[in-house]
Jmol script that loads the backbone (N, CA, C; Angstrom):
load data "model"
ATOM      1  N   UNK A   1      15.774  75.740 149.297  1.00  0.00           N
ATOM      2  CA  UNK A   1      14.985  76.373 148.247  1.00  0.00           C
ATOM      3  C   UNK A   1      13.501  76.278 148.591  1.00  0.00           C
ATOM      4  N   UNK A   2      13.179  77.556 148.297  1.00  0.00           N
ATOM      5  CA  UNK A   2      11.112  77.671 148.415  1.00  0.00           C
ATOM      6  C   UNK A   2      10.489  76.699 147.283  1.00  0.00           C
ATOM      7  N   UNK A   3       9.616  76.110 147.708  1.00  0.00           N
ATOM      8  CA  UNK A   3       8.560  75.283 146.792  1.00  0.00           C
ATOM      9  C   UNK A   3       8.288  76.614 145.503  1.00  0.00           C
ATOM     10  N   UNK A   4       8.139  77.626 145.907  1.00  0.00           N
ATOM     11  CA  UNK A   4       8.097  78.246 144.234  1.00  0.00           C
ATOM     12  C   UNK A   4       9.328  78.665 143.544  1.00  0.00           C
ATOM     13  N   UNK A   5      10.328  78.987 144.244  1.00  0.00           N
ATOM     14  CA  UNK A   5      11.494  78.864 143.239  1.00  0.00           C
ATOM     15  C   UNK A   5      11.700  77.015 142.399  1.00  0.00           C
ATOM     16  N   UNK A   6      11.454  76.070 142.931  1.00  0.00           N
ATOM     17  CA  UNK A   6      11.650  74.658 142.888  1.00  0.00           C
ATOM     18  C   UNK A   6      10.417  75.179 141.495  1.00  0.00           C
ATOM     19  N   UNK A   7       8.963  75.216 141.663  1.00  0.00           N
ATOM     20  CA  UNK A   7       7.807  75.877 140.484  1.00  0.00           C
ATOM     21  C   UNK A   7       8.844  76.243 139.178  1.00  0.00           C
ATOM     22  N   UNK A   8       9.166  77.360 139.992  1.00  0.00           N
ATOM     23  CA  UNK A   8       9.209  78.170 138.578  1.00  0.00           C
ATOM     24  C   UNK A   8      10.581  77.781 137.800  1.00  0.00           C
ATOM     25  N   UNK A   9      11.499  77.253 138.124  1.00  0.00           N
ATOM     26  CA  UNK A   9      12.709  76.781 137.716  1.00  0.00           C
ATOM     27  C   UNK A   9      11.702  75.014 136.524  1.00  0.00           C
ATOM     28  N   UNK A  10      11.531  74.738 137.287  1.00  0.00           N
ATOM     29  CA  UNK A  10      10.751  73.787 136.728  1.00  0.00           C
ATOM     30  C   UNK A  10       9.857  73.986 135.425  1.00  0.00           C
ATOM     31  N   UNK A  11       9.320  75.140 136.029  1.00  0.00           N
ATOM     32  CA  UNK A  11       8.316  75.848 134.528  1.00  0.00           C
ATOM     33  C   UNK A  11       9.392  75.938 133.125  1.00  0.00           C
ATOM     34  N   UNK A  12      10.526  76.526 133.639  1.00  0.00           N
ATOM     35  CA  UNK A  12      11.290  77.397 132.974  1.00  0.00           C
ATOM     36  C   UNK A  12      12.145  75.865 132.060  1.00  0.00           C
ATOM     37  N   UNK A  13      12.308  74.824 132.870  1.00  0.00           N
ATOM     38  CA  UNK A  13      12.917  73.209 132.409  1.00  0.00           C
ATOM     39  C   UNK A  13      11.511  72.879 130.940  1.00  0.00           C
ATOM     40  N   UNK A  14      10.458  72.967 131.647  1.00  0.00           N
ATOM     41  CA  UNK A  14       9.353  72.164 130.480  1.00  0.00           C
ATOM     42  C   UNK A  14       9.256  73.096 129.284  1.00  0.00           C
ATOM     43  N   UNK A  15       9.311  74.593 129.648  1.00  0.00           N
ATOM     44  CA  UNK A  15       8.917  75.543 128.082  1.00  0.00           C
ATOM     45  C   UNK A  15      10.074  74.834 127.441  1.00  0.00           C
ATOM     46  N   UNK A  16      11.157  75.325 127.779  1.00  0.00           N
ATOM     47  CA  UNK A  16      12.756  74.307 126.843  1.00  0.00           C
ATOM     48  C   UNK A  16      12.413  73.288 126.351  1.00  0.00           C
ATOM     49  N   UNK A  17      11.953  72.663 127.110  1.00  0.00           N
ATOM     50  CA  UNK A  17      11.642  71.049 126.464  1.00  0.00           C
ATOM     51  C   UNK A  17      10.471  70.833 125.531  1.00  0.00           C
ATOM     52  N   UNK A  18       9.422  71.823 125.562  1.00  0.00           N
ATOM     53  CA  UNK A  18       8.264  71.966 124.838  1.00  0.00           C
ATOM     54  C   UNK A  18       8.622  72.661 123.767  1.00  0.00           C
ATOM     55  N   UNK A  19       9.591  73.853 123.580  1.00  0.00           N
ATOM     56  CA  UNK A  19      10.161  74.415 122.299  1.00  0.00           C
ATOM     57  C   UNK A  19      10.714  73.502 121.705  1.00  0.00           C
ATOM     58  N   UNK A  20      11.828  72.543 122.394  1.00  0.00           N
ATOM     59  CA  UNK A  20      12.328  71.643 121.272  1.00  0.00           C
ATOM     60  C   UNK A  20      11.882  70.613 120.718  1.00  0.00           C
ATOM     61  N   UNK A  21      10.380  69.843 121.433  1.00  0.00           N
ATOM     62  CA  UNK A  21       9.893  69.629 121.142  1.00  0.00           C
ATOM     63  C   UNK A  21       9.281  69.564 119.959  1.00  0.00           C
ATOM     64  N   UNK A  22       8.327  70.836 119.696  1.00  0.00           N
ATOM     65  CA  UNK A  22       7.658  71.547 118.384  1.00  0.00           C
ATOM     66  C   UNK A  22       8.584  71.493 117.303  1.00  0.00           C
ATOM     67  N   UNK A  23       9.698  72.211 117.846  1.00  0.00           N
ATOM     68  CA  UNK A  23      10.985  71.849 116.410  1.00  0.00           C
ATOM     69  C   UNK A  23      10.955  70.756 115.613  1.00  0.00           C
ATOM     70  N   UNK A  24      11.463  69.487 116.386  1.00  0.00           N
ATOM     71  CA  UNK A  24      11.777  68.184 116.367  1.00  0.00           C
ATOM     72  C   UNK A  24      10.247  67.959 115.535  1.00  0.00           C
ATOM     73  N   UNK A  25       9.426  67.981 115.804  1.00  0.00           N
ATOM     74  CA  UNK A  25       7.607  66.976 115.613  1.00  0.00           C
ATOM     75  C   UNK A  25       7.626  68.043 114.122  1.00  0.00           C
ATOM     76  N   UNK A  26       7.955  69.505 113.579  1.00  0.00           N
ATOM     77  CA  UNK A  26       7.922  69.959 112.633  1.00  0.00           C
ATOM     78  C   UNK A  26       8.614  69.959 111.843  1.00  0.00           C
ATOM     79  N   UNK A  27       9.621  69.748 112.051  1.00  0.00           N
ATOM     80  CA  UNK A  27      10.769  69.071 111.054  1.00  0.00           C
ATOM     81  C   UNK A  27      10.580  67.883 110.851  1.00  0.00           C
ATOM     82  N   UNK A  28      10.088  66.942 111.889  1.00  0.00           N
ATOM     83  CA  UNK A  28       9.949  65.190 111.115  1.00  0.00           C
ATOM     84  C   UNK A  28       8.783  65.096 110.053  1.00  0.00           C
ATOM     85  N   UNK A  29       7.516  66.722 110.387  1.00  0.00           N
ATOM     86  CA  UNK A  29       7.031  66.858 109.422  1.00  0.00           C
ATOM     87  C   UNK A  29       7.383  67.239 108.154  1.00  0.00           C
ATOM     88  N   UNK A  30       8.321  68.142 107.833  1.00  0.00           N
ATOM     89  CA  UNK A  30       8.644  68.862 106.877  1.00  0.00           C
ATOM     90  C   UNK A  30       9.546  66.998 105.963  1.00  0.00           C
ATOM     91  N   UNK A  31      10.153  66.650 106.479  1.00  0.00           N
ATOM     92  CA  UNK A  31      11.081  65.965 106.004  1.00  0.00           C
ATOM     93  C   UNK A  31       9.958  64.914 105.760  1.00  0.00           C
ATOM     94  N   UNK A  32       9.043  64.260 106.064  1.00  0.00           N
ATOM     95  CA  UNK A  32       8.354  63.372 105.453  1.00  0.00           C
ATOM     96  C   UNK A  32       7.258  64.057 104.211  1.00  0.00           C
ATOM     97  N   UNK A  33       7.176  65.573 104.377  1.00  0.00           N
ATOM     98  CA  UNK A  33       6.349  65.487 102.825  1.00  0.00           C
ATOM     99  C   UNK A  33       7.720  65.701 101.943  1.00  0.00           C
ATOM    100  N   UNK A  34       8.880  66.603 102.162  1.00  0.00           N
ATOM    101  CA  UNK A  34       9.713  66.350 101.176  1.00  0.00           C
ATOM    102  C   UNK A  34      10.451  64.835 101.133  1.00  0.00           C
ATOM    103  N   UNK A  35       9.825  63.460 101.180  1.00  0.00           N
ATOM    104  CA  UNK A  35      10.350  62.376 101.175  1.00  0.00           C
ATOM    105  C   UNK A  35      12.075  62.677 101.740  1.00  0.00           C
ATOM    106  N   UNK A  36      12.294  63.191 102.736  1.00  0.00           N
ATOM    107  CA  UNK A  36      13.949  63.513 102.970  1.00  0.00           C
ATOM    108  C   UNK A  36      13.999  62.286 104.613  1.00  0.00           C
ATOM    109  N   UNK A  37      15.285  61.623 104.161  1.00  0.00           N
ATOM    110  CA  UNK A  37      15.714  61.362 105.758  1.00  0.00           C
ATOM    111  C   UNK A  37      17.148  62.156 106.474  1.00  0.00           C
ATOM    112  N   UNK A  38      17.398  61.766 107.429  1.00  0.00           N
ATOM    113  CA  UNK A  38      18.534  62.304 107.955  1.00  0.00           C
ATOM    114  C   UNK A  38      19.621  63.080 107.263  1.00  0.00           C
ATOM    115  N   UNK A  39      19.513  61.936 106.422  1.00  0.00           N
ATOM    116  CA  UNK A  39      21.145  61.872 105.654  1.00  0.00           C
ATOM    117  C   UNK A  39      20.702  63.122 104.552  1.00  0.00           C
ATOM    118  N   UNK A  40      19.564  63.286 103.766  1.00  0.00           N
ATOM    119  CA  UNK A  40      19.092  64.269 102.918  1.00  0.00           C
ATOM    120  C   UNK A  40      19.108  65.466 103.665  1.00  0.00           C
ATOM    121  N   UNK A  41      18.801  65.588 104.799  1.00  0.00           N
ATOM    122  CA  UNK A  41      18.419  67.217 105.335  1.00  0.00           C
ATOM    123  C   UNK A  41      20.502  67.473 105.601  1.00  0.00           C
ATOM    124  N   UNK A  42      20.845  66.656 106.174  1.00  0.00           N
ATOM    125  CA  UNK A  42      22.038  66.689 106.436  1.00  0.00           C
ATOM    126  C   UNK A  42      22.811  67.646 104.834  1.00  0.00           C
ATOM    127  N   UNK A  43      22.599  66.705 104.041  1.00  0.00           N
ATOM    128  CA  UNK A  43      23.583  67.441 102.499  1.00  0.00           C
ATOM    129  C   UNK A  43      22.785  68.834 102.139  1.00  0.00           C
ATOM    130  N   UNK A  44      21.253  69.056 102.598  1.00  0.00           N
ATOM    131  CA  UNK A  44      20.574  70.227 102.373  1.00  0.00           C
ATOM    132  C   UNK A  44      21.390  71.227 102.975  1.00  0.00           C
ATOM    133  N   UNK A  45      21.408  71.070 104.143  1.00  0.00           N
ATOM    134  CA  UNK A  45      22.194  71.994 105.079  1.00  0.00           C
ATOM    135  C   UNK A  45      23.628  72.303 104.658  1.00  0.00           C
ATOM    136  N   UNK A  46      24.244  71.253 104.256  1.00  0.00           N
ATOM    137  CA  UNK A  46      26.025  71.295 103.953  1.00  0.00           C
ATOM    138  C   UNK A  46      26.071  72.462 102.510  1.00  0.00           C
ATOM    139  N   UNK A  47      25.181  71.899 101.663  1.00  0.00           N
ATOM    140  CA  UNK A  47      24.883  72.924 100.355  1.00  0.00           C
ATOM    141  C   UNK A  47      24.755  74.121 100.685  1.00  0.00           C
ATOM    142  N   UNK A  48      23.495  74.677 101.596  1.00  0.00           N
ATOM    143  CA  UNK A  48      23.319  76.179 101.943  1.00  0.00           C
ATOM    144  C   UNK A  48      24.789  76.981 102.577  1.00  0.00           C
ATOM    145  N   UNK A  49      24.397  78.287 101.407  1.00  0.00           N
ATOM    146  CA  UNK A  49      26.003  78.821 102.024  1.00  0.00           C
ATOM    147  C   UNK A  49      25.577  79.848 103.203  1.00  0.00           C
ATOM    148  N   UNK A  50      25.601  79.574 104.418  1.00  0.00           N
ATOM    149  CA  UNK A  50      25.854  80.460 105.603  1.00  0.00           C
ATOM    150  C   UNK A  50      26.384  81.532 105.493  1.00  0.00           C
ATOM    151  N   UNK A  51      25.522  82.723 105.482  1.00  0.00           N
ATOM    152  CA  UNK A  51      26.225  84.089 105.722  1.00  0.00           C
ATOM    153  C   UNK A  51      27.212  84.124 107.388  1.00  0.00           C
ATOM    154  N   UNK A  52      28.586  84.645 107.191  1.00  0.00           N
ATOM    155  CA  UNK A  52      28.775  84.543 108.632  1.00  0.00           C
ATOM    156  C   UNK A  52      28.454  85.841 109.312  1.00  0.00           C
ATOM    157  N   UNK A  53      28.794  85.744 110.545  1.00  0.00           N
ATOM    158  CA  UNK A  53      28.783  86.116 111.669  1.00  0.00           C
ATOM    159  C   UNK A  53      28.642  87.600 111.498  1.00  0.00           C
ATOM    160  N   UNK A  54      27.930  88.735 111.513  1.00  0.00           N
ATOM    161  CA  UNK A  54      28.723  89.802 111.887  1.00  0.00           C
ATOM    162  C   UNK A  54      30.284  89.768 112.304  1.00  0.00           C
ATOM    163  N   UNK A  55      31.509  91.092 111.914  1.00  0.00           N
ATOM    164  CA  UNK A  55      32.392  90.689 112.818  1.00  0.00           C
ATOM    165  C   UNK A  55      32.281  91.724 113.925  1.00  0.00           C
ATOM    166  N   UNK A  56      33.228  91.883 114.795  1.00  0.00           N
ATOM    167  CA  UNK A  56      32.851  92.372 116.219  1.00  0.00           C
ATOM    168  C   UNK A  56      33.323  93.605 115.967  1.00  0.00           C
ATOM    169  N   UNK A  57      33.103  94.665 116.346  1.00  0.00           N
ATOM    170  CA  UNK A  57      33.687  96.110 116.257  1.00  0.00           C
ATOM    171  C   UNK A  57      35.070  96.061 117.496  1.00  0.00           C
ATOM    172  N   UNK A  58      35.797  96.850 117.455  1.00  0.00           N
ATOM    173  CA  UNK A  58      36.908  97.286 118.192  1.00  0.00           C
ATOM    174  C   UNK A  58      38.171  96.456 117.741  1.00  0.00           C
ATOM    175  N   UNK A  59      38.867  96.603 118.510  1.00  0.00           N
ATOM    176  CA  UNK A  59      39.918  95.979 118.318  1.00  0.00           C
ATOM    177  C   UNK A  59      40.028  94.286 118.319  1.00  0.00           C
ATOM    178  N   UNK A  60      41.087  94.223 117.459  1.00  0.00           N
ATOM    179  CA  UNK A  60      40.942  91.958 117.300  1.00  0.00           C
ATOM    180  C   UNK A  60      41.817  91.859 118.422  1.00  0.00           C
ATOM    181  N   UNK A  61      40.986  90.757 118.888  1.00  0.00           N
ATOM    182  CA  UNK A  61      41.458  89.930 119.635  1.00  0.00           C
ATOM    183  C   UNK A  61      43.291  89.149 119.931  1.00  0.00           C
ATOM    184  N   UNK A  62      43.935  89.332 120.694  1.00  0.00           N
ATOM    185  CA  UNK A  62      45.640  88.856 120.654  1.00  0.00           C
ATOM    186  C   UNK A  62      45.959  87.788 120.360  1.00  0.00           C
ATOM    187  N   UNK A  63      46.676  87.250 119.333  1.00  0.00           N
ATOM    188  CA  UNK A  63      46.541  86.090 118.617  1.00  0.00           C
ATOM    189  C   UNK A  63      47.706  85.323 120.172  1.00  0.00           C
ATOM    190  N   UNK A  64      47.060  84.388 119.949  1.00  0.00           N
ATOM    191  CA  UNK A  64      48.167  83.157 121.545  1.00  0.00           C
ATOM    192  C   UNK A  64      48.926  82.575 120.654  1.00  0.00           C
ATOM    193  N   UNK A  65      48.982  82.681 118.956  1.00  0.00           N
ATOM    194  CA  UNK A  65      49.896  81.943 118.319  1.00  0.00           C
ATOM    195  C   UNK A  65      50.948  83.160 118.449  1.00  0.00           C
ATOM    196  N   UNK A  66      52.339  82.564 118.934  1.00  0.00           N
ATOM    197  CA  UNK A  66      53.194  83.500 118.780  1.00  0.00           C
ATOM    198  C   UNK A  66      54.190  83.941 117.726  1.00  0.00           C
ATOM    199  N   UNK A  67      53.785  82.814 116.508  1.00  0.00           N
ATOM    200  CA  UNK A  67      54.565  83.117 115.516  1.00  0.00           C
ATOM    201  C   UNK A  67      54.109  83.720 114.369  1.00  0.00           C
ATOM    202  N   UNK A  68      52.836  84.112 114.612  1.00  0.00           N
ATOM    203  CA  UNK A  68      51.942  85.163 113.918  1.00  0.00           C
ATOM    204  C   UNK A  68      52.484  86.518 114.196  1.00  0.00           C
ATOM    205  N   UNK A  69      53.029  86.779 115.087  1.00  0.00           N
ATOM    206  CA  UNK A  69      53.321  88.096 116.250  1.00  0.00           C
ATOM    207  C   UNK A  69      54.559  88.586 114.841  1.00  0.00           C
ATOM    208  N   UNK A  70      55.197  90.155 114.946  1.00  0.00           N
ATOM    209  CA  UNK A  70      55.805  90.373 114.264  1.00  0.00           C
ATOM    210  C   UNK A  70      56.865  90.495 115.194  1.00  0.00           C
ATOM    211  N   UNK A  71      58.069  90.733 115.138  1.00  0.00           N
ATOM    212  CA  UNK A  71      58.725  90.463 115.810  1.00  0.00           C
ATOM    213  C   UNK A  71      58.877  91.952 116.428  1.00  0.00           C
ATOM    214  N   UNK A  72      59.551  92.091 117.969  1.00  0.00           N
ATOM    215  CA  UNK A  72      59.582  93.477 118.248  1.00  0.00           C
ATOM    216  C   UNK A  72      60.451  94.452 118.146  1.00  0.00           C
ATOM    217  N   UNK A  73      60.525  95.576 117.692  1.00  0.00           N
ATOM    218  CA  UNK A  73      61.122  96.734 116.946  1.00  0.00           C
ATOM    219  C   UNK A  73      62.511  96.255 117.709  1.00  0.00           C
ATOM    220  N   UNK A  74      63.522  96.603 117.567  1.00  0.00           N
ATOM    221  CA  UNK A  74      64.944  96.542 118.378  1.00  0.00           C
ATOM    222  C   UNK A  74      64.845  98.136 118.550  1.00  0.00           C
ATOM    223  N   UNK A  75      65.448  98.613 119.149  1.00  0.00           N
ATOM    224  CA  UNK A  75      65.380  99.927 120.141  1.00  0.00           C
ATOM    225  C   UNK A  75      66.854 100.796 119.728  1.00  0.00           C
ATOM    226  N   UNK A  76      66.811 101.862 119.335  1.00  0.00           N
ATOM    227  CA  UNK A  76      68.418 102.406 119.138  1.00  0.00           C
ATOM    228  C   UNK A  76      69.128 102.326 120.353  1.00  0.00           C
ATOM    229  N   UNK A  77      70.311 102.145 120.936  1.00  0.00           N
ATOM    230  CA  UNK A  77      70.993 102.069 122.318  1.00  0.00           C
ATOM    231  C   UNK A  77      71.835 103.366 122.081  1.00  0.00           C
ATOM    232  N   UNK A  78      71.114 104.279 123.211  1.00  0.00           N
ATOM    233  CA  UNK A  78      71.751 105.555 123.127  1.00  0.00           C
ATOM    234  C   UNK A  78      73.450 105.651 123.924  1.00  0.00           C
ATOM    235  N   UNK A  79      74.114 106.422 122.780  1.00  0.00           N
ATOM    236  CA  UNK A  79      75.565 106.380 123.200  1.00  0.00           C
ATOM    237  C   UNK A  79      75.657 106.786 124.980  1.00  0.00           C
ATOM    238  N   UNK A  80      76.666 106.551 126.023  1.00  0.00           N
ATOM    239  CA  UNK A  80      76.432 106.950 127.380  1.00  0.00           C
ATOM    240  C   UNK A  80      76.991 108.471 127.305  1.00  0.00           C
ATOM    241  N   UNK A  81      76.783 109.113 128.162  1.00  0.00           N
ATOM    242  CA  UNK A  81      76.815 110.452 128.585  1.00  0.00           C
ATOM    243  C   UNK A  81      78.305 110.813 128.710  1.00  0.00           C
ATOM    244  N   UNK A  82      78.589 111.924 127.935  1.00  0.00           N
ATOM    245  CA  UNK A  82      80.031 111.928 128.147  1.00  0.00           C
ATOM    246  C   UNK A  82      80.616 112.474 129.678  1.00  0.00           C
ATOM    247  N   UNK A  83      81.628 112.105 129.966  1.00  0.00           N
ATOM    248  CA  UNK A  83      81.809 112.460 131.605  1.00  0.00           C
ATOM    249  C   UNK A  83      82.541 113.454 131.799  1.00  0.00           C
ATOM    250  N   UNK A  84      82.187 114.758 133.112  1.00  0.00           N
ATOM    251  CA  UNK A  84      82.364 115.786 132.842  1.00  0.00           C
ATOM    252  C   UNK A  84      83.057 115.850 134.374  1.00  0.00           C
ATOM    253  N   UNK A  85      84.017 117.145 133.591  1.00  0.00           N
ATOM    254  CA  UNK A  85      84.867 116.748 135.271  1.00  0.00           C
ATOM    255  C   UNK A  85      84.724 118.369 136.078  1.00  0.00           C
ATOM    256  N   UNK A  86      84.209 118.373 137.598  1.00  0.00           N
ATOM    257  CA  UNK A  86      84.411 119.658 138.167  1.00  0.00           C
ATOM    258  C   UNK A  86      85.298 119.851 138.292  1.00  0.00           C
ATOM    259  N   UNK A  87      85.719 120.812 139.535  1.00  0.00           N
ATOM    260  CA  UNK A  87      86.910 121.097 140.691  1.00  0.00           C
ATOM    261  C   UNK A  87      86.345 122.447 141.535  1.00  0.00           C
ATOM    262  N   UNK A  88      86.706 121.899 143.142  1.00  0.00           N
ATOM    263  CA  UNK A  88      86.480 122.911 143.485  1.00  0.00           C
ATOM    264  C   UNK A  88      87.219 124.489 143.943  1.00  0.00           C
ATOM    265  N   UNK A  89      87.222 125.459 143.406  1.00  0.00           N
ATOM    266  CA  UNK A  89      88.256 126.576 143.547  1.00  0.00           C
ATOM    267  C   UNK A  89      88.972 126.806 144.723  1.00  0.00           C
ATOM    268  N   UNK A  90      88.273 126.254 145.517  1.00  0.00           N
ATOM    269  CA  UNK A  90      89.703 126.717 146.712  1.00  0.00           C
ATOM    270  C   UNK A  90      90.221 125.297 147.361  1.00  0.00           C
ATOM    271  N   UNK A  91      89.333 124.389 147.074  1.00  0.00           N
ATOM    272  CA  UNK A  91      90.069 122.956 147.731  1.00  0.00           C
ATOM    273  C   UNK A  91      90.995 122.326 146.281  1.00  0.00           C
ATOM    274  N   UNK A  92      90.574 122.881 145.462  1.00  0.00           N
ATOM    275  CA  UNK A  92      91.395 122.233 144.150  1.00  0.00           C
ATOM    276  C   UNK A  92      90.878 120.301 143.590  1.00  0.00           C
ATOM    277  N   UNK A  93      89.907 120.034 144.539  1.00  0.00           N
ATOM    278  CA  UNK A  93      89.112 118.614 144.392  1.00  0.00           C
ATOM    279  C   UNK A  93      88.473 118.856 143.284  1.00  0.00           C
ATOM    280  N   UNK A  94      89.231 117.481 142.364  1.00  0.00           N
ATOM    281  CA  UNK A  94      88.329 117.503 140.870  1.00  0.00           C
ATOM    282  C   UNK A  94      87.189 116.157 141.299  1.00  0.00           C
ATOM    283  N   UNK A  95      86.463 116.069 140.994  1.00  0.00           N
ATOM    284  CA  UNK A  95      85.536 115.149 140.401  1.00  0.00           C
ATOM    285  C   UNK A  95      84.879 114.795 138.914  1.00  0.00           C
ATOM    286  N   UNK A  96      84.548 113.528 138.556  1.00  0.00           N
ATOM    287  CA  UNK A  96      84.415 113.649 137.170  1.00  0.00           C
ATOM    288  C   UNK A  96      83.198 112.828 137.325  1.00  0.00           C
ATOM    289  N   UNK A  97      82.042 113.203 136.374  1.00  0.00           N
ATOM    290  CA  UNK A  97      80.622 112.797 136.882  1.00  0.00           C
ATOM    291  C   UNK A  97      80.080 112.533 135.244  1.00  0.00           C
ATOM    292  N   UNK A  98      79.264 111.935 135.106  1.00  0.00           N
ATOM    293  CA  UNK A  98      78.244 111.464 133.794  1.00  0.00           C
ATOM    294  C   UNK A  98      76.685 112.430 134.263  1.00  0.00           C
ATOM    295  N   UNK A  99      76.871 112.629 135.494  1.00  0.00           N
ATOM    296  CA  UNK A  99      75.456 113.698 135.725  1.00  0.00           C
ATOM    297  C   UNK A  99      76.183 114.734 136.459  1.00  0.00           C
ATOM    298  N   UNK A 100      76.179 115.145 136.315  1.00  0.00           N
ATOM    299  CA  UNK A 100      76.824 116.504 137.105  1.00  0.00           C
ATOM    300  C   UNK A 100      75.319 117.157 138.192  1.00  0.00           C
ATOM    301  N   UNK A 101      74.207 117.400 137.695  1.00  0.00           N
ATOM    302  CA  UNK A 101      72.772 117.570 137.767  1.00  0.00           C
ATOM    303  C   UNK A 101      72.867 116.999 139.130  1.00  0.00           C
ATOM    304  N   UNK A 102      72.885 115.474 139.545  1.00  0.00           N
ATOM    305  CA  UNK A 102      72.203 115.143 140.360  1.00  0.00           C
ATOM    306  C   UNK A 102      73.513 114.469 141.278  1.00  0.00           C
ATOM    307  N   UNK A 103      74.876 115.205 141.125  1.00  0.00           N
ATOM    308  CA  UNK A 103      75.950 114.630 141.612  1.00  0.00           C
ATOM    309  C   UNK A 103      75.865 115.318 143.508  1.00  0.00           C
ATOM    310  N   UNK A 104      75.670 114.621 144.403  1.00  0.00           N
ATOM    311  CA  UNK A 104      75.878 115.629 145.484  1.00  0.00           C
ATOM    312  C   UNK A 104      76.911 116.225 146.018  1.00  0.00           C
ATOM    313  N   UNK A 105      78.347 115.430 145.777  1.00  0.00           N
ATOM    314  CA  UNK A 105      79.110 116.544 145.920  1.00  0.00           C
ATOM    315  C   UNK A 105      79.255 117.877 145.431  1.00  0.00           C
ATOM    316  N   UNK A 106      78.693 117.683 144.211  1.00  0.00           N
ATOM    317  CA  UNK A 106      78.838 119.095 142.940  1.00  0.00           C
ATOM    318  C   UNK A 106      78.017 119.875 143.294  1.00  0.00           C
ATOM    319  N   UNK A 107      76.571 119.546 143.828  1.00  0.00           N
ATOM    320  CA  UNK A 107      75.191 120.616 144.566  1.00  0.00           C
ATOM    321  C   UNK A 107      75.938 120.913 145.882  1.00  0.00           C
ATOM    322  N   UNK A 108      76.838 120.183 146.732  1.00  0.00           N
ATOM    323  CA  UNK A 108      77.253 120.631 148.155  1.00  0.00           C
ATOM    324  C   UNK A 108      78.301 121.946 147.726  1.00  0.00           C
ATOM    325  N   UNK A 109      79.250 121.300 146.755  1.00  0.00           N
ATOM    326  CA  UNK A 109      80.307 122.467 146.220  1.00  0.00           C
ATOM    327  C   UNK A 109      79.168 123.781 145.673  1.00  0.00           C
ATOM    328  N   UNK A 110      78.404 123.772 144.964  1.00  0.00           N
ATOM    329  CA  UNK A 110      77.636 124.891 144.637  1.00  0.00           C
ATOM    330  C   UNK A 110      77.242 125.759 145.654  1.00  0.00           C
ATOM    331  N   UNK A 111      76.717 124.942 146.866  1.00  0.00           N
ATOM    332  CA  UNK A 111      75.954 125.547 147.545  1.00  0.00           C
ATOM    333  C   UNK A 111      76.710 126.242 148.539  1.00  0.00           C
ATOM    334  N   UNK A 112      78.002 125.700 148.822  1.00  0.00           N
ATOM    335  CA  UNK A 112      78.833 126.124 149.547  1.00  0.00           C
ATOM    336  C   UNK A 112      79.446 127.635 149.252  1.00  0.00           C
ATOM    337  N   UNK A 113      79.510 127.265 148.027  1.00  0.00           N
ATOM    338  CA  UNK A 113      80.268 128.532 147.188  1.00  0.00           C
ATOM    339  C   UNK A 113      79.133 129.824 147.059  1.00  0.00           C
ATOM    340  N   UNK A 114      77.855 129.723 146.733  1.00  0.00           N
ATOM    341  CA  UNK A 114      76.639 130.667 146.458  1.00  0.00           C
ATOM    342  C   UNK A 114      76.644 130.711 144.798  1.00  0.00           C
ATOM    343  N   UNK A 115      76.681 129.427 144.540  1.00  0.00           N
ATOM    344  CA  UNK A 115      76.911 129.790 142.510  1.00  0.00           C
ATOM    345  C   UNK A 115      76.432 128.319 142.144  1.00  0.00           C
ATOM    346  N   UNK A 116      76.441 128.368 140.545  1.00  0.00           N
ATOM    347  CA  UNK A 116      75.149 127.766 139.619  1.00  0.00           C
ATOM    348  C   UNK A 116      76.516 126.478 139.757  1.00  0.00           C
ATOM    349  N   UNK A 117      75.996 125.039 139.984  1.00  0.00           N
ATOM    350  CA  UNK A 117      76.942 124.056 139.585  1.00  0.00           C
ATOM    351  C   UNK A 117      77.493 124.141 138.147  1.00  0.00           C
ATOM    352  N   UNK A 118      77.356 124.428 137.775  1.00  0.00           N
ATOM    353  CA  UNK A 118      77.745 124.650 136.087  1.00  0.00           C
ATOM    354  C   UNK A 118      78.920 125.199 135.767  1.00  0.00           C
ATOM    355  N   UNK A 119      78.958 126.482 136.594  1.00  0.00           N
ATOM    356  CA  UNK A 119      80.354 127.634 136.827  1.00  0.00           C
ATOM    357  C   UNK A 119      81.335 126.612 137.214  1.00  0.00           C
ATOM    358  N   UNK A 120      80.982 125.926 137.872  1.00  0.00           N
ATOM    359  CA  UNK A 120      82.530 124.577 138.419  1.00  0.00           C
ATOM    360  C   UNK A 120      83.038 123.373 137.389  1.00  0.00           C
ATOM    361  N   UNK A 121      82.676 123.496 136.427  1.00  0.00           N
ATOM    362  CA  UNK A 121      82.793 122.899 135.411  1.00  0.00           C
ATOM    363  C   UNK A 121      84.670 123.384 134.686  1.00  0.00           C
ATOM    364  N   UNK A 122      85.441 122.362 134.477  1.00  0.00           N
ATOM    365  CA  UNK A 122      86.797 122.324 134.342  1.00  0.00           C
ATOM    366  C   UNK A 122      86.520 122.935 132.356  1.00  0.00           C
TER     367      UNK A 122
END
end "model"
wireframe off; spacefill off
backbone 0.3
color backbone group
């Protein structure tokens, strides 16, 4: 570190200490013309009602208590796909599929034939 960063860090230590200073030396004033010690400024303070905080705009914060949490929705469980059976017209090969869509024998049989997989449908 440079001798003036070491300065000015230093400067920046004594204003702190000189603000709290002034505080401290004006308050031991204030409290000796109102005859108050410690314990008096102490119940002064406890009496005054504190406006709080602003609160924060946006969204609150995620509570880490987890039993605050509501519990999570349960989900409908969709019935499975009913299963659908091809065949192909001249080999007579059935297959029976829950996707027919993305079955590759059923796109090879389509494609073979020149027609919509759908038409092969039993």
């Amino acid at each position: 570190m440079s001798i003036d960063k070491v300065q000015s860090k230093l400067k920046q230590e004594f204003d702190a200490i000189q603000v709290k200073l002034t505080f401290v030396t004006e308050l031991q004033a204030l409290m000796k013309k109102a005859n108050l010690d410690i314990e008096g400024v102490k119940s002064l303070l406890d009496e005054i009602d504190v406006a709080p905080a602003p609160k924060k705009r946006g969204r609150p914060a995620a509570s880490k208590n987890a039993s605050t949490k509501k519990p999570a929705a349960k989900r409908k469980k969709h019935p499975p796909r009913p299963q659908r059976k091809f065949k192909h017209p001249k080999s007579g090969e059935v297959v029976t599929t829950a996707a027919p869509q993305v079955n590759k024998q059923i796109k090879e049989w389509a494609k073979e034939l020149n027609t919509d997989w759908q038409k092969l449908e039993i």
